[in-house]
N, C-alpha and C positions, 0 to 999 in steps of 0.2 A: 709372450712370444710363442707361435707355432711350433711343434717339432714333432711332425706326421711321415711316416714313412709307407708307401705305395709299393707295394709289389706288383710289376709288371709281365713279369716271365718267374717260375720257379722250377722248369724240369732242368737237368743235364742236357747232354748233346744233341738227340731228337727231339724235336717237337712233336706234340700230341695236338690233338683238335681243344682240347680242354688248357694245356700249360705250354705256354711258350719257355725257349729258353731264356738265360739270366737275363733280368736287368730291373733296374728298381728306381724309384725316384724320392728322394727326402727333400722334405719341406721342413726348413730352418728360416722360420717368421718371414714367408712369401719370397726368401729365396729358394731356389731350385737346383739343387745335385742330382746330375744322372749318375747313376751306378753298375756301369755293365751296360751293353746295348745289343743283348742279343736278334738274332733273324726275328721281325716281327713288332721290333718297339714301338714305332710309327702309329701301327692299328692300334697297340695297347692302350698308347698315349691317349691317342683318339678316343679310346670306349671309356677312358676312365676322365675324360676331359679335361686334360692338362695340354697348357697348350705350350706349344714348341717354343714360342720366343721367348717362355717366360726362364727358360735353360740356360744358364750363362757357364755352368759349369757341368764337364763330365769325365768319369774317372773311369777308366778300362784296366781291370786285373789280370788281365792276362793274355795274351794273340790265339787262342784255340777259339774258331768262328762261331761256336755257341756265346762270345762273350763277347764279339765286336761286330759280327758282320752285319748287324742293320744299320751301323756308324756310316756309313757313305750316303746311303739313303738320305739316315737325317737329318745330315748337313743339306745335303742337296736338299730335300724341302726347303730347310730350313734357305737357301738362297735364292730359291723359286717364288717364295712367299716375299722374297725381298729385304730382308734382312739385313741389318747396317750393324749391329750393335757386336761388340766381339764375343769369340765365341772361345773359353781356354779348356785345352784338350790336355788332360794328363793321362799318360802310361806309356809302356815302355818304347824305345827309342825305333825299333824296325817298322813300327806304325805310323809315323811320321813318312817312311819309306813307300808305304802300302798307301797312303793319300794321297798322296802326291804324284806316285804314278795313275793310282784312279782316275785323278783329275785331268792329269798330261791325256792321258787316253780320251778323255771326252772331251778335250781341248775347252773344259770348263775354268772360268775365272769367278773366285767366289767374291760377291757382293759384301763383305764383311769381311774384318780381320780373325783368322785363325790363328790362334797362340798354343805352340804346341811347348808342354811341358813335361821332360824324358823324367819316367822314374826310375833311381838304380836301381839295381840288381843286387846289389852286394851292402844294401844299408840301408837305411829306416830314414824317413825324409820328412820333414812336414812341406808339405805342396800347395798349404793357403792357410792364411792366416788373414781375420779382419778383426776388430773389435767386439764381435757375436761371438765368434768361431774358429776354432785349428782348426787342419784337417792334415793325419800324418798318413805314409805309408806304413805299414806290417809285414813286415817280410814273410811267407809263406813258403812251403813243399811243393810242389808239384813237379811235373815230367820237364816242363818248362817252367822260365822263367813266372813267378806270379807273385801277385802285391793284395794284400788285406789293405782295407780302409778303416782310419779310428777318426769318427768324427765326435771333438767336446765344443759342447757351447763351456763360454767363459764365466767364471761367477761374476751375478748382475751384483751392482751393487743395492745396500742397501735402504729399505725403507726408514723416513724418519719417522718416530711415532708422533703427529701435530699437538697432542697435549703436551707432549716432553718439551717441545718448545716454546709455548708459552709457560708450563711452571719455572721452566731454569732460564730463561729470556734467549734464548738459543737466538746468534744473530744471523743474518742469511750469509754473511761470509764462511762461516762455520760451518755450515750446513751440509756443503760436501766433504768435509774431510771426515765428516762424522757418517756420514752415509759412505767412505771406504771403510772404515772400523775405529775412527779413532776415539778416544774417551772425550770428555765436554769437562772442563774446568771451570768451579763457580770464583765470582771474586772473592771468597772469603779461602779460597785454594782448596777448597772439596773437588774429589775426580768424582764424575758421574761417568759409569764404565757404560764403554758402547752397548750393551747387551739390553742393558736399561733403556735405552733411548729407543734403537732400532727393530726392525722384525725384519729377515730376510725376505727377498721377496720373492724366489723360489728356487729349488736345486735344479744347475743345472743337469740337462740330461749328457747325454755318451749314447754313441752308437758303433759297434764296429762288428766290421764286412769280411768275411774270412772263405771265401774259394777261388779255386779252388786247393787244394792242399791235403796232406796228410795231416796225422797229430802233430802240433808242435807246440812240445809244452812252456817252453821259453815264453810263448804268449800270455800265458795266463795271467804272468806276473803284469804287462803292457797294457791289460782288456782290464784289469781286476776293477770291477764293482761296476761296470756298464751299466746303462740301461737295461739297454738291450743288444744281445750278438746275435748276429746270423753265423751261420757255419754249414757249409755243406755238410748231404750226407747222403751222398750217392746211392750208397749200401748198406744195406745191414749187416749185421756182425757175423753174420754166417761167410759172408761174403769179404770179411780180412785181408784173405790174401790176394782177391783181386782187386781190395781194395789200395794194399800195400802196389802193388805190381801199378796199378795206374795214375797213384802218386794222386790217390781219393783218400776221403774217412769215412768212415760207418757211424752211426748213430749213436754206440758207446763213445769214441771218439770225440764227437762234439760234445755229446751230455758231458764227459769225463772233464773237458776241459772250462767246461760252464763251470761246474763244481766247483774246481780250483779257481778259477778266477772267482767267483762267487759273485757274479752278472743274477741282475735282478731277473731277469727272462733270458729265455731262448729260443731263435727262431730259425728250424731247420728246413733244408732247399735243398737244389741241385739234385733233383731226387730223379735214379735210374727209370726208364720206359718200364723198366717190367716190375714196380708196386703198382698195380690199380687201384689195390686199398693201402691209402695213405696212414691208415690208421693204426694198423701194424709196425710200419714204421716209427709212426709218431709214438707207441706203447714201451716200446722197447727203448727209445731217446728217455723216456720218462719214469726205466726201471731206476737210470739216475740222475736225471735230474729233473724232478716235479713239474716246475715252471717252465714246460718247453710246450711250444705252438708251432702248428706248421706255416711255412710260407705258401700260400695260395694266391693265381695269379686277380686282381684286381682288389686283394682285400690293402687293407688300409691299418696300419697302426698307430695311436696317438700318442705320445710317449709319456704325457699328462694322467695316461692312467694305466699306466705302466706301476 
């Protein structure tokens, strides 16, 4: 099973000629999560060759237009191209408000079902579940309303080793309850302990989505042992109190909370116009916490080698 994550945008509020703002797309075994859809995803999509139908789901953290306004766009492609297949929209409730007058105004009728799903405000939700994959809100800090994303794949079950079932005559009824974990009982009443039989067939991964926001360390405990976190970090630590005042965090901030959660990686975004060298930034994430990489717009991470 795939589990790739594309960054499509990584600055803050302006865009630059180089970093659009947020929005990201994960790949969970050829399905497709949009994450954010800032001014510009369309092109992104485009350069990195991901194609729009293959989208069935997208998640908006927050209504500040660095983080939805290319969403009108690309639906509308996405009904221009023709599109029949539905389409389920999760975040918060005034955005459902904000599409719908869009569309009343261009007196457009979409060729597909939109399914729009309000996330609270005041509580932690999970917003999809399938047999692969959760996927919950996080509640976040910011000036407004905003929601972190935790996405777990589910443990696969697992492998049976093919010698262990011809030495023990393992029958094929048997097969699956011994590939959830259970033990194999010979007829002379010996247990053969699942551990014997089986080999996992891999961990799964964790990803979770954290801007925008201040510190909140209440997360740590929610995020503990990800794969991998994103975590804005608009600012540098010099930059605290305007980070505090605009309801941002700085780079100690994220690193700090990597730590305590103890997330195998860390990948920091939402980075202000005025770092040209990202490198400084990314230095200072890494006074504490080692394992931190930046978000750049088109790179790709596969969480297989994470």
């Amino acid at each position: 099973m795939s589990f790739k994550l594309t960054i499509l945008g990584s600055n803050s509020a302006i865009p630059t000629v180089k970093k659009h703002p947020t929005a990201q797309l994960l790949n969970a075994d050829e399905r497709f999560f949009l994450i954010d859809c800032g001014e510009g995803t369309q092109i992104q999509l485009l350069k990195n060759k991901i194609k729009v139908h293959k989208i069935n789901h997208i998640f908006i953290s927050h209504l500040h237009g660095d983080h939805y306004f290319g969403l009108i766009g690309l639906i509308n492609t996405m009904h221009l191209l023709g599109r029949t297949k539905e389409l389920n929209l999760y975040a918060h409730q005034p955005l459902k408000e904000i599409i719908d007058l869009q569309f009343q105004a261009s007196n457009t009728e979409l060729k597909f079902p939109l399914f729009f799903h309000p996330i609270p405000t005041d509580k932690e939700k999970i917003l999809f579940e399938d047999e692969q994959i959760v996927i919950s809100s996080l509640m976040l800090k910011h000036s407004i309303d905003s929601s972190g994303f935790l996405f777990r794949e589910k443990k696969s079950t697992k492998n049976i080793l093919k010698e262990k079932i011809e030495t023990y005559g393992i029958t094929v009824e048997k097969i699956p309850e011994i590939k959830k974990g259970a033990d194999f009982k010979l007829k002379d009443g010996r247990i053969i302990p699942n551990d014997e039989l089986t080999v996992v067939a891999k961990t799964p991964h964790s990803y979770a989505f954290c801007s925008d926001t201040t510190y909140v360390a209440t997360n740590a405990e929610k995020i503990k042992g990800v794969t991998l976190l994103y975590h804005e970090t608009t600012f540098m630590q010099d930059l605290k109190d305007k980070a505090i005042q605009t309801g941002h965090s700085t780079t100690i901030d994220a690193a700090t909370l990597a730590k305590q959660a103890n997330v195998k990686q860390l990948l920091i975004g939402h980075f202000s116009s005025r770092y040209n060298n990202l490198n400084i930034v990314l230095n200072e994430a890494k006074s504490i916490f080692e394992n931190t990489i930046l978000a750049t717009d088109g790179a790709t991470f596969d969480f297989d080698l994470i």
